[in-house]
N, C-alpha and C positions, 0 to 999 in steps of 0.2 A: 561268508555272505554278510553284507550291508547290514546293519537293524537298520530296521523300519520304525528308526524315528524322524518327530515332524520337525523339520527346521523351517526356519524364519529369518531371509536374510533381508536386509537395507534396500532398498531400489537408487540409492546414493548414486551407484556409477551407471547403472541404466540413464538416470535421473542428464548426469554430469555428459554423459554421450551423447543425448539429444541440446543440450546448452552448446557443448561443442561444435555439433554439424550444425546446428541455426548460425552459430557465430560465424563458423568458418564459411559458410556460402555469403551470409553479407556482409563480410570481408573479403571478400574474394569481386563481389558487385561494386563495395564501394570502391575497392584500387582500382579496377577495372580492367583485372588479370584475364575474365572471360567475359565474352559478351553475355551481356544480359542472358537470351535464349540458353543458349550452353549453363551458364547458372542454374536457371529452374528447371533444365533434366538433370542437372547433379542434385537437385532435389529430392529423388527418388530416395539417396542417403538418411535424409532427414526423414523421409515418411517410415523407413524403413525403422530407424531407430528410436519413432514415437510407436509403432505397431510392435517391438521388442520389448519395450517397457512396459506395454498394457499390457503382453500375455506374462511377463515377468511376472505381474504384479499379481495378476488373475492366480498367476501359480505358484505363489510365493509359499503358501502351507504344502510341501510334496513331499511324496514318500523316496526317499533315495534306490528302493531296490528293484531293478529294472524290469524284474520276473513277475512279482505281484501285478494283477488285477488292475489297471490307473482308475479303474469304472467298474470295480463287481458287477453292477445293476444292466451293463449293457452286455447284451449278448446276442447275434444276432446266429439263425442257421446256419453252419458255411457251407452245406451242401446245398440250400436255395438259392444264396448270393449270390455262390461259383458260379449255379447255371445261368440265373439272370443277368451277371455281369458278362457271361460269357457270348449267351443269345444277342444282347445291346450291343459288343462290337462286332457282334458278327453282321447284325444288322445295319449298325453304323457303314461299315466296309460298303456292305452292299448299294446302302442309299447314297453315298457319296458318289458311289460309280454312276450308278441310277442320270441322280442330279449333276455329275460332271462337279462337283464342288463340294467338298468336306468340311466348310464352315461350320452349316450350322446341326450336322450330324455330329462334329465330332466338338460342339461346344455345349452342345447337351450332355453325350456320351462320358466326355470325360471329369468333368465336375458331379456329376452324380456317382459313377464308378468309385472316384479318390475318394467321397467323402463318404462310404459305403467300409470300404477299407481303411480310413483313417479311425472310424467308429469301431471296426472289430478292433485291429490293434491297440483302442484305447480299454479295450475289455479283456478276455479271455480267451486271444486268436486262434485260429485253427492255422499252423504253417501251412500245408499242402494246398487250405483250399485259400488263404492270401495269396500267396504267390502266384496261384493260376491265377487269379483276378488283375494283377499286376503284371502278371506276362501278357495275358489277354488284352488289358487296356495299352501298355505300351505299343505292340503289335497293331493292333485297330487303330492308333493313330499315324503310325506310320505305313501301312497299306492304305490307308485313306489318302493318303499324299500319292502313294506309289498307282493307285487306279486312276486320278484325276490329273496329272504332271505331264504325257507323254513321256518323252525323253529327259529325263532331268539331270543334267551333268553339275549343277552346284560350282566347284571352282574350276570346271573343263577339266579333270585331270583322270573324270569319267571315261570319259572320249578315249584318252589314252590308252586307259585299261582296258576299254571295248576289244580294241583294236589289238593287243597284246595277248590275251584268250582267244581271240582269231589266230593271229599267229602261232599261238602253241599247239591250239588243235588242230590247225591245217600241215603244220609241219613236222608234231613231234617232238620239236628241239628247243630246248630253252636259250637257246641262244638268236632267235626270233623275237625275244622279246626286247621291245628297245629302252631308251633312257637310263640305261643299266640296269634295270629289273631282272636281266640274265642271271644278274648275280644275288638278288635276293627274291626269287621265284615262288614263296611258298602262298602267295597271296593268288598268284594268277593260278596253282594247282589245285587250288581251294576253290576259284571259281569254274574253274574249266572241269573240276567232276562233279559240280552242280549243274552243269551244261550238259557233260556228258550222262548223266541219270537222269536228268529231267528233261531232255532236248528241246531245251527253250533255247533263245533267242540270248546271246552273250550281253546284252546290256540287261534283262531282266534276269538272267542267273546271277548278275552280280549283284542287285538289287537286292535281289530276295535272299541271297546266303548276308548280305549287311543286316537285312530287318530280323535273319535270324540270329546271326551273330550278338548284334545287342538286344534280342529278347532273352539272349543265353543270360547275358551280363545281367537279370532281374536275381534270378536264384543266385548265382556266382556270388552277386553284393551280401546276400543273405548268408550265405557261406561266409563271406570274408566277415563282415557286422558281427554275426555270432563266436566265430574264431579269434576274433581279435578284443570282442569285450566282454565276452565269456555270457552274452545275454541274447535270448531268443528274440526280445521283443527290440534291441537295438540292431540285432539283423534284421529282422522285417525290414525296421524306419530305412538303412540301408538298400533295403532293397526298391522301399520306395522312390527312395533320393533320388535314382536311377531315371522314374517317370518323370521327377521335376528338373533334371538338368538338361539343358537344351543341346547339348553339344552329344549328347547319347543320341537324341531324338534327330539331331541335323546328320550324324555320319551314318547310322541305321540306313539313308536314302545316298548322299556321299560317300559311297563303301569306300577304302583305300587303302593301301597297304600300311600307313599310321592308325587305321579304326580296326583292324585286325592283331597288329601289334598290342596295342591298349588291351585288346579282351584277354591274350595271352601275360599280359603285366599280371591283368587280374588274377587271373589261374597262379601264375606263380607268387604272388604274394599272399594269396593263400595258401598254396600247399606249404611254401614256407614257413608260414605260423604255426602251421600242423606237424611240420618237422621240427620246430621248436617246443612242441610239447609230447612228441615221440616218446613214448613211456618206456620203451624196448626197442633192443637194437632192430630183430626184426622189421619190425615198421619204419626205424630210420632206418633202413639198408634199402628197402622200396621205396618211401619218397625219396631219398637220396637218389635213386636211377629215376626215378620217375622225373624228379626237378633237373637232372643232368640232359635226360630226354629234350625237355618241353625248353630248356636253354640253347641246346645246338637247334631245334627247330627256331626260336627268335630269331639267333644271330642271322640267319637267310632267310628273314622273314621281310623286317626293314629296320635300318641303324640306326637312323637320325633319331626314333621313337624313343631309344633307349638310352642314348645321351642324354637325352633332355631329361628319363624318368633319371639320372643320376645326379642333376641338378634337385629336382626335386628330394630326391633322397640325402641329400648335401641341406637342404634345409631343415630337414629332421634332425640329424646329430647334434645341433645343440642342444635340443628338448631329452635326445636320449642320455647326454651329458648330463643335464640339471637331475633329471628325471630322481636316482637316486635319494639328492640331496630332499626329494619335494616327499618322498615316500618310504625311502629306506632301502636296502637290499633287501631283498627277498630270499629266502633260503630255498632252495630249487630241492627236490625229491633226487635221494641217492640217483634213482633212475636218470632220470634229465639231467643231472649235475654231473655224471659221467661223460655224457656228448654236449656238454653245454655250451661247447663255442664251435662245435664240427657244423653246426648247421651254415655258417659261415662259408665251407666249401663248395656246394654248388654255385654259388656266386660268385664270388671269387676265377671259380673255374671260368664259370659264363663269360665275366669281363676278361679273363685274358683270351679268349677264341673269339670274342668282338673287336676287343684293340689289334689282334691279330688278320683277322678277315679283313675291317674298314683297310688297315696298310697294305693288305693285298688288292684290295678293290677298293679305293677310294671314291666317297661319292662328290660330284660336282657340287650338289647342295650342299650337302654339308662344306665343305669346303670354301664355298661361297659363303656362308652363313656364321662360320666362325673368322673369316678374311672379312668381315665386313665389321662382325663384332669389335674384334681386336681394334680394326681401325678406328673405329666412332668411338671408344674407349681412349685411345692414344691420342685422339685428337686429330688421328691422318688422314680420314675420309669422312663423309659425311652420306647421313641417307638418304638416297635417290628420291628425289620429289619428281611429284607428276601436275599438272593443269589438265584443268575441265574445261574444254570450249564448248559454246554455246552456238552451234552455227542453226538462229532462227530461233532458238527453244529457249527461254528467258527459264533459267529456275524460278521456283517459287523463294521469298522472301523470309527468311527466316526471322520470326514474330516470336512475341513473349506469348502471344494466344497459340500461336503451332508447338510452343513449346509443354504450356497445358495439358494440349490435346495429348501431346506424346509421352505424357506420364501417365496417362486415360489409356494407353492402348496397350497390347499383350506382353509389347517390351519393356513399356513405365512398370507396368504390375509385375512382371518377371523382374526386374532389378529390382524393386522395392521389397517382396517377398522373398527375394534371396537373401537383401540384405538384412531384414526382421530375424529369419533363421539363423544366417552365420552370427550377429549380434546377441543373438538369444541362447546358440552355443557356448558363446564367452561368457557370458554370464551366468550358467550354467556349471562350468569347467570352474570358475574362479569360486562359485560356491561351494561345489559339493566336487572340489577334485578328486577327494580319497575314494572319491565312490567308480571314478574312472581311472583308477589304477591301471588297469588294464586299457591298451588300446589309447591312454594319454600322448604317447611321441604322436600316435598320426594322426588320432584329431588334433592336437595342437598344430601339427604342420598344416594338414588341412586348410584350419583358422588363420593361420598366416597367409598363407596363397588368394585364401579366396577370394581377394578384392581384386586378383588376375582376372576374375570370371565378370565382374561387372563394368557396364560402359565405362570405357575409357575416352576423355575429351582429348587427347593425344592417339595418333594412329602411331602403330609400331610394328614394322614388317614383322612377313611368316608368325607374329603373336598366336596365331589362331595355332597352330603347332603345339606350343607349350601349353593356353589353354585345355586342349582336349588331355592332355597328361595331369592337369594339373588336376580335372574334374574327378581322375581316379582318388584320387586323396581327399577331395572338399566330399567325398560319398560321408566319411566319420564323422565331422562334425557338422554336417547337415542332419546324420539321423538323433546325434544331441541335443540338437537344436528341435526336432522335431519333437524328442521325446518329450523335452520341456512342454513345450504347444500343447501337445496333449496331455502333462498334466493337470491342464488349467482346472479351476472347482468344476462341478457340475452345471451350475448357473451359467459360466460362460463358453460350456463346451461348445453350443454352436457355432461362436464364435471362429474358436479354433480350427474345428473341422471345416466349415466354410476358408479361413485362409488358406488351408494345404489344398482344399478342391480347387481354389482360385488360382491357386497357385499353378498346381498343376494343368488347368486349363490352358492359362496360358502361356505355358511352358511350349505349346505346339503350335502355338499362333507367334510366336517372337520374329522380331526378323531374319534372323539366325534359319528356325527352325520351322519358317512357311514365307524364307525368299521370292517366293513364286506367287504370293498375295498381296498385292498394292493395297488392298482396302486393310490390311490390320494393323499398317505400319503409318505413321504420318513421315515423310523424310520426303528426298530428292529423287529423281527416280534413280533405278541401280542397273544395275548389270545384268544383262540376260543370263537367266541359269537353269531354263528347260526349255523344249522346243517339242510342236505338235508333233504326231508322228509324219504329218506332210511332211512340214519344212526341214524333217530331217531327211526325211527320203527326196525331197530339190537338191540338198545340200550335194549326196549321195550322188546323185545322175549329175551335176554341176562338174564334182570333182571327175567323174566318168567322163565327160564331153573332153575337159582341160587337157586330163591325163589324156588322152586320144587324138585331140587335133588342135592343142595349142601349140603352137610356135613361138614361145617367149615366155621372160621369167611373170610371174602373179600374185600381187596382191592383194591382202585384204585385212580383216580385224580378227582379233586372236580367237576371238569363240570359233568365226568360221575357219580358219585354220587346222583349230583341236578339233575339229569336227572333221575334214579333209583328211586326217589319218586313219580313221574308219574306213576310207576308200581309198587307202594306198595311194593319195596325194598329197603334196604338199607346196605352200605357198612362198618360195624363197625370199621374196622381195619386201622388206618393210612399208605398212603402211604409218606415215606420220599426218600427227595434225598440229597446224599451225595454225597463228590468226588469221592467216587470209584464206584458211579451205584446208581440206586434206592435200597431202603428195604423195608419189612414190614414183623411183624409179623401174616402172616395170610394164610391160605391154598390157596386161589383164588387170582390169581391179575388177574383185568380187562384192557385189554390196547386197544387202539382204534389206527388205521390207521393215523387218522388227526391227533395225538402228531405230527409226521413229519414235517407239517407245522406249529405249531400253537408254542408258551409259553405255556406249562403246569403249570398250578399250585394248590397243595396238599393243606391240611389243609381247614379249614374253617374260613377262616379271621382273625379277632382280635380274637375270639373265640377260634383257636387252635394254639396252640405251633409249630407251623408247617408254615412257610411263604414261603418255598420257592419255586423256580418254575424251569423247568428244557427245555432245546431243544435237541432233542436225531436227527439225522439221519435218511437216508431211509436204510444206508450200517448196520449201530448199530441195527436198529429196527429188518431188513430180519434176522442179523445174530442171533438174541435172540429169533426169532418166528421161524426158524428152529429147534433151540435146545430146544427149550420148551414140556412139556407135554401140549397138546392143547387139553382141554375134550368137547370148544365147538367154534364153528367159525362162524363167518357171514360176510359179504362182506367188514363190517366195524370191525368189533369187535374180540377179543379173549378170550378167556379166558382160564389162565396156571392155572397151578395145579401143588403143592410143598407143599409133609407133613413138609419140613423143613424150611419152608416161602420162603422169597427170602433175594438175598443179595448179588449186587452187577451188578444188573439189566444195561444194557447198559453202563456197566464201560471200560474201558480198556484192556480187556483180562480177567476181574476176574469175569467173569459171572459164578455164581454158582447157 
């Protein structure tokens, strides 16, 4: 164990990081590399690492040993806490449904909750009854989305899966399920005996096994936190990290066969850790089958998750290389130094029954996604760009005052706070390295990644992919960074605990992580990614009528598409947009009421030639639905009808 003595380091490079980020954004204004606006939300950088240097500073006198007390003097019940943290999201839940909207239930709920639980774990915690309060509040924030959302499909890939747990249960056969999932089924099996036990409805059995799956992942982090830095109180902080990262909070509702994989990384990187410290063969002879087990279940779980976690792991080996030189070898106990490199084997095994399965069943994604790599690397292709037309609906102007607002809002304070924490890790790790011996490779990796997790002023297809992998890793050096925070003196603990509530607040309001709320976000509008329970039931009878007595190919925009597989249709025909209106060659176009509010956008991703996306009016919409052949209508939905296709759809006067 650490002593517990007090050190005192320099705020030199806190100091030199915040001269950095000032310098480099008004160097960045004055070349004129980004516009203005774009500048002052990379701002959040700089607020992030003036808020890193005050809690530095505040905690500059701290005890290095993780176990000790950071606050003797606080100590709160955890058996009253539990119950009252647990009663406020139960109530939360409730009044969200009530009120149809989880704003301002869950912007109470959850700053009071975190900063309740940032205050025990700054004292003398109770695990059992943190955790329930942590599982409690993650859960309450994502049932508050799931009572008020209707159908919320997130990036359409919902739809998919609806529609694939249909197939399995009406047929039996996993060979019913499309887009290749035939071949990595373990996700749809998982939903469909959540269906089958609980005889709900396939789109809210997948929902509610996602809100459980990452409420699993609260305890899980605390498993892994504590197994990997040999400290009670840096499992919790882990366990919390969990509540503050948006990408747990956004797939809990986005369930998919990548946010099922993730929870399963978790499990096995820590049973691993645990097999690494197997005292007796015994117990490495069970997690040995046990991690053999929970690996042939990944490989048929989904692939693509676990390539990317071996990039990620490919970032760690230099830190396990140095690692040594920064600490010494360590002499392993007779016991452990007998199997000391066999825990190597269930991995190993794993990757060669992955490399072996992708060659038998290759996926199209994947395969696209490393074809596309290789090329923009070599120089031989380039990535597919899209345009936004504006048919009638002028965006708004992006302003140095919109750019203000949107470091004011749950996304500016979610990057700013993330970036105080990761900054506040490093400087942490650089002081008191020896004292994270343990557990140093993956917060270091962690710390390197995590600038993956903040706005990026460059878009970078499928990114959102390695993101959510990435988050498994930045859990270590956020609960460092945390720990730090709550070292601070006593004079500024409020401080502290106020940024993790804030933080944590707005962790659920991000745009990421409350897509479906225009008012928390200041931006352009976006893409539709939930629909009432009507207009999906229009969509539903739309696709019934089509499928029944249409005579000719159909189309329409890709939400309603992904949505048409739900009803065993589908729309062959692309619809494109150009300057002068939409086109397509095909007898049916399907258009729906909500384009008016949303970004539309055609095609199917990397996959079609088709990226662009369009915003039509309510003036352009009426005048194109009056002059339309209309063969079928519903409160949401239309559908025209043109032997001569269409051509020139919401354009300028050229509507034909």
């Amino acid at each position: 164990m650490v002593s517990l003595t007090r050190v005192r380091r320099s705020p030199a490079v806190p100091v030199a990081v915040c001269l950095l980020s000032a310098a480099g954004l008004l160097a960045l204004d004055a070349l004129a590399v980004l516009p203005r606006p774009t500048v002052l939300r990379a701002g959040f950088s700089l607020v992030g690492a003036v808020v890193a240097l005050a809690l530095f500073v505040a905690s500059r006198e701290t005890a290095s040993d993780g176990e000790r007390a950071l606050d003797p003097g606080r100590r709160l019940s955890p058996a009253l806490v539990t119950k009252a943290v647990v009663a406020l999201s139960c109530g939360a839940v409730v009044a969200a449904a009530r009120l149809n909207s989880r704003l301002v239930p869950l912007a109470v709920l959850l700053p009071i909750g975190l900063f309740a639980v940032a205050l025990q774990i700054r004292g003398d915690p109770s695990v059992p009854a943190v955790l329930t309060q942590l599982g409690a509040l993650f859960a309450a924030a994502r049932l508050g989305k799931y009572v008020t959302t209707g159908f919320y499909f997130g990036g359409t890939d919902t739809f998919a899966h609806v529609a694939a747990v249909d197939a399995l249960i009406e047929t039996g056969r996993t060979t019913a399920i499309p887009h290749g999932y035939d071949l990595y089924p373990v996700f749809h099996f998982v939903v469909g005996t959540v269906e089958h036990v609980t005889r709900l409805p396939s789109y809210d059995a997948l929902v509610l096994a996602g809100v459980a799956s990452m409420t699993l992942v609260v305890p899980i982090a605390y498993l892994l936190g504590w197994s990997v830095f040999g400290s009670t109180r840096l499992g919790l902080l882990a366990a919390l990290s969990v509540t503050l990262l948006e990408f747990f909070s956004y797939h809990a509702l986005y369930f998919y066969p990548q946010a099922l994989a993730s929870v399963l990384i978790l499990v096995a990187v820590y049973v691993n850790s645990q097999l690494r410290q197997a005292a007796d063969e015994r117990t490495f002879r069970r997690l040995s089958v046990f991690v053999l087990a929970l690996v042939a279940t990944m490989v048929v779980t989904h692939h693509l998750t676990y390539i990317l976690f071996a990039g990620v792991a490919a970032v760690a080996v230099p830190f396990a290389l140095v690692r040594p030189s920064l600490f010494g070898r360590a002499k392993p106990a007779a016991a452990v130094g007998a199997f000391r490199y066999r825990w190597l084997f269930p991995g190993l095994v794993g990757a060669v029954l992955l490399l072996t399965y992708w060659a038998y069943s290759p996926s199209l994604i994947t395969v696209g996604i490393v074809e596309l790599t290789a090329g923009v690397l070599l120089d031989v292709a380039t990535i597919p760009g899209g345009q936004l037309y504006t048919y009638g609906a002028p965006l708004p102007t992006d302003t140095v005052g919109r750019a203000v607002e949107w470091l004011l809002t749950p996304t500016g304070v979610y990057a700013s706070g993330l970036t105080a924490l990761a900054l506040l890790a490093g400087y942490e790790l650089l002081a008191e390295f020896r004292a994270y011996r343990r557990g140093f490779t993956l917060a270091a990796t962690g710390l390197v990644l995590s600038p993956l997790l903040l706005p990026l002023p460059i878009p970078v297809p499928q990114l959102e992919r390695l993101k959510f992998v990435v988050t498994l890793v930045v859990l270590f050096p956020l609960s460092v960074g945390l720990k730090r925070a709550l070292s601070v003196d006593r004079r500024y603990v409020v401080v502290a605990l106020v940024l993790v509530a804030a933080l944590g607040g707005a962790t659920a309001f991000t745009v990421l992580a409350a897509d479906d709320m225009s008012e928390t976000y200041i931006d352009e509008p976006r893409e539709q990614v939930t629909m009432t329970d009507g207009e999906y039931g229009s969509v539903g009878t739309t696709a019934a009528f089509l499928r029944e007595y249409g005579d000719g190919p159909t189309a329409t925009d890709r939400v309603t598409n992904r949505a048409f597989e739900t009803a065993s249709f589908n729309a062959t025909r692309q619809l494109r947009a150009r300057q002068p209106g939409l086109r397509a060659d095909a007898t049916y176009l399907v258009v729906r009421e909500r384009w008016t509010d949303h970004v539309v956008a055609l095609g199917d991703g990397l996959r079609s030639g088709e990226l662009n996306t369009f915003t039509v009016s309510q003036a352009r919409f009426d005048r194109a639905d009056s002059t339309r052949d209309k063969v079928y209508t519903t409160a949401r939905v239309r559908v025209y009808r043109s032997d001569d296709g269409f051509e020139g759809v919401y354009g300028n006067g050229t509507d034909r």
